[in-house]
N, C-alpha and C positions, 0 to 999 in steps of 0.2 A: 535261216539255213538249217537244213538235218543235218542235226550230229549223227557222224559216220563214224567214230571211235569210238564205241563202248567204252563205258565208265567214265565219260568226261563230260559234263556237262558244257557247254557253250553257248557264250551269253556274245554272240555276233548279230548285228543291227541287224534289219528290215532290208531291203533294196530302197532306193531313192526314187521319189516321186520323178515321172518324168518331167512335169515344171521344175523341180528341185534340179534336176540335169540342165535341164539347157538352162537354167540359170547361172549357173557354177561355168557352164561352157563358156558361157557369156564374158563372166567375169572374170576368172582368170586366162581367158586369150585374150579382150582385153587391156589388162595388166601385163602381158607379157608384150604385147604392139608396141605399149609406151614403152618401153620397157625399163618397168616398174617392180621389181624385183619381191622388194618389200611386201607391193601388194599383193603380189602371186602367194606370197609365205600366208599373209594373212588372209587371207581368202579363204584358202586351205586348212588353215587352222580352224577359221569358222564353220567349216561343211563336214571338218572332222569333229570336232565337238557336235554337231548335230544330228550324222549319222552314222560316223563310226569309220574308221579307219579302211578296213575291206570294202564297204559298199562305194566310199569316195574315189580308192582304187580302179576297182573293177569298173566304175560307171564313170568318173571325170579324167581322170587320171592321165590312166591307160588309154583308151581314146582321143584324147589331146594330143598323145605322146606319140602315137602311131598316125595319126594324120599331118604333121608338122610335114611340106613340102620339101624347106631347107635349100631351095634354087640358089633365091637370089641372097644379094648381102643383110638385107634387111631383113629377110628370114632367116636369115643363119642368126642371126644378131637375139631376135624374137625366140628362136629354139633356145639358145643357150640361157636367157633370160627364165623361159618357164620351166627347163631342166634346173637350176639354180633353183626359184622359188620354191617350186617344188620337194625340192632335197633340203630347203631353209625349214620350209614348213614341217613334215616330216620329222627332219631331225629335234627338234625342240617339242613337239606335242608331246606333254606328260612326262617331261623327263625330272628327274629328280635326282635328289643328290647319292650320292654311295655309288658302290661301287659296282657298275655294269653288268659284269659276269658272277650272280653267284656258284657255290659249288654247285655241281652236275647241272649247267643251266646249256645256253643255244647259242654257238658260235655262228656268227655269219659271213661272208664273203664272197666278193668276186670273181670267177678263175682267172689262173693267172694270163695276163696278157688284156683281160677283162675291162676296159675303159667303162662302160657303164656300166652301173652298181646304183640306180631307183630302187629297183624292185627291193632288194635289201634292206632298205632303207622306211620302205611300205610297212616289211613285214614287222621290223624292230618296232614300229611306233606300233603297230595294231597287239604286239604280246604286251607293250606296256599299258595297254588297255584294260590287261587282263593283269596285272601288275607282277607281271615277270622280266625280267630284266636278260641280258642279252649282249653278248660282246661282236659289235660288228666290226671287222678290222677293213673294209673299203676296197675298193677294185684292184683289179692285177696284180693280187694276193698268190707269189709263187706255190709251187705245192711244197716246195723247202717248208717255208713259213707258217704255213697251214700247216703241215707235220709238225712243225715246232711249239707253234699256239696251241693245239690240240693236248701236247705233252706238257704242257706249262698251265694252261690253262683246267683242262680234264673236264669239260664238256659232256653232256651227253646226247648232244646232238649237233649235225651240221649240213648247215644250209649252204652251199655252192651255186651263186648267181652267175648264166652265158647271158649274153643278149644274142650271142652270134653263133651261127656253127664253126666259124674260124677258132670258136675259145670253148668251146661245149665238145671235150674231147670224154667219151662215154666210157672210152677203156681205161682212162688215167682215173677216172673218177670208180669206177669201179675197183680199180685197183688199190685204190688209197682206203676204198671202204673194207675189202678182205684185211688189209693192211692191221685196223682195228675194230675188230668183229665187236668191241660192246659200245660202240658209237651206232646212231642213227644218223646213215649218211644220206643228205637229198639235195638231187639238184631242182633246180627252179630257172623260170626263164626260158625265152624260144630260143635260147641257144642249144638246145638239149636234142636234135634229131634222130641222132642214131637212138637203137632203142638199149634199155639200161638192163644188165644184168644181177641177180640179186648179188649182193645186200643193197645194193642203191636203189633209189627209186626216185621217180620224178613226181614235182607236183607241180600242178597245171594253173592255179589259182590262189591269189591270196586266203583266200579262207580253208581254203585244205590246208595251205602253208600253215596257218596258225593253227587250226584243228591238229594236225601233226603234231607239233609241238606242244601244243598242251598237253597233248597223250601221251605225249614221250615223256614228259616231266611225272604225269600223275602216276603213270605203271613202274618209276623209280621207288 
């Protein structure tokens, strides 16, 4: 991937062979049929120890996720199974002890009303890649709370996950960013249609997500 932030070096994987792809398609849909939870986690831990967190994203992931039919029972049963595994996997890759959020580090979250929160979840495992740590506080995160965390916490950046246009409200989020002009405010996720006026800004892919944010850290 071209680093697009000056002054930051980025040490983000290759793209995944396409055998490496439909293999991974393979095995955690799968795992998700049986529904195999476990395996879906480990699977994912395997393809991310191999090519890194954003390529497993963008290439198995995400594509699983957005193909999931969800008609019948048995599919609904199957979707929740690989959203689970997935968030198992994710959340434990590279996680170590201490404490989450250091000073000026990347708050993450949901917006409020926000039921799903992956994406988040993507991005927190791909910065501990980079071994920066990161406080994700999980979906339908009021903006109360998010103003509270923000002031408790002292962040220097925040990441706001929509999946949906019902919850990717452009004005609230720009307004919470005026709010505190020395935050880096960004939303992520197809919840985000309207378009964003500054200080906010959208990011369209896990690897800018994480390029953001290591920038943001380095130019502190």
């Amino acid at each position: 991937m071209e680093n697009t932030y000056p002054g930051v070096r980025l040490v983000l994987t290759d793209p995944m062979s396409a055998d490496a792809v439909e293999t991974a398609h393979k095995r955690i849909r799968l795992a998700a049929e049986d529904l195999d939870g476990n395996r879906v986690a480990t699977v994912l831990l395997e393809m991310a120890e191999a090519w890194g967190v954003p390529a497993l994203w963008e290439q198995v992931c995400r594509p699983l996720l957005t193909r999931l039919p969800g008609r019948t029972a048995a599919e609904i049963a199957s979707e929740h199974v690989l959203c689970e595994g997935v968030r198992v996997g994710l959340d434990v890759y590279r996680r170590q002890p201490g404490r989450s959020l250091p000073a000026g580090g990347v708050l993450l979250a949901g917006a409020e009303q926000e039921a799903h929160c992956l994406g988040p979840h993507a991005l927190a495992a791909a910065l501990r890649e980079h071994r920066r740590g990161c406080l994700h506080l999980g979906p339908a995160l009021p903006w109360s709370a998010l103003t509270s965390a923000v002031h408790r916490a002292r962040p220097h950046t925040v990441v706001l996950w929509s999946q949906t246009p019902v919850t990717g409200r452009a004005y609230r989020l720009v307004r919470f960013a005026r709010d505190f002009p020395h935050l880096r405010v960004y939303a992520a996720g197809p919840g985000w249609i309207e378009p964003l006026a500054a200080p906010a800004t959208h990011l369209g892919t896990l690897p800018a997500a994480v390029a953001a944010c290591l920038a943001t850290a380095h130019t502190r």
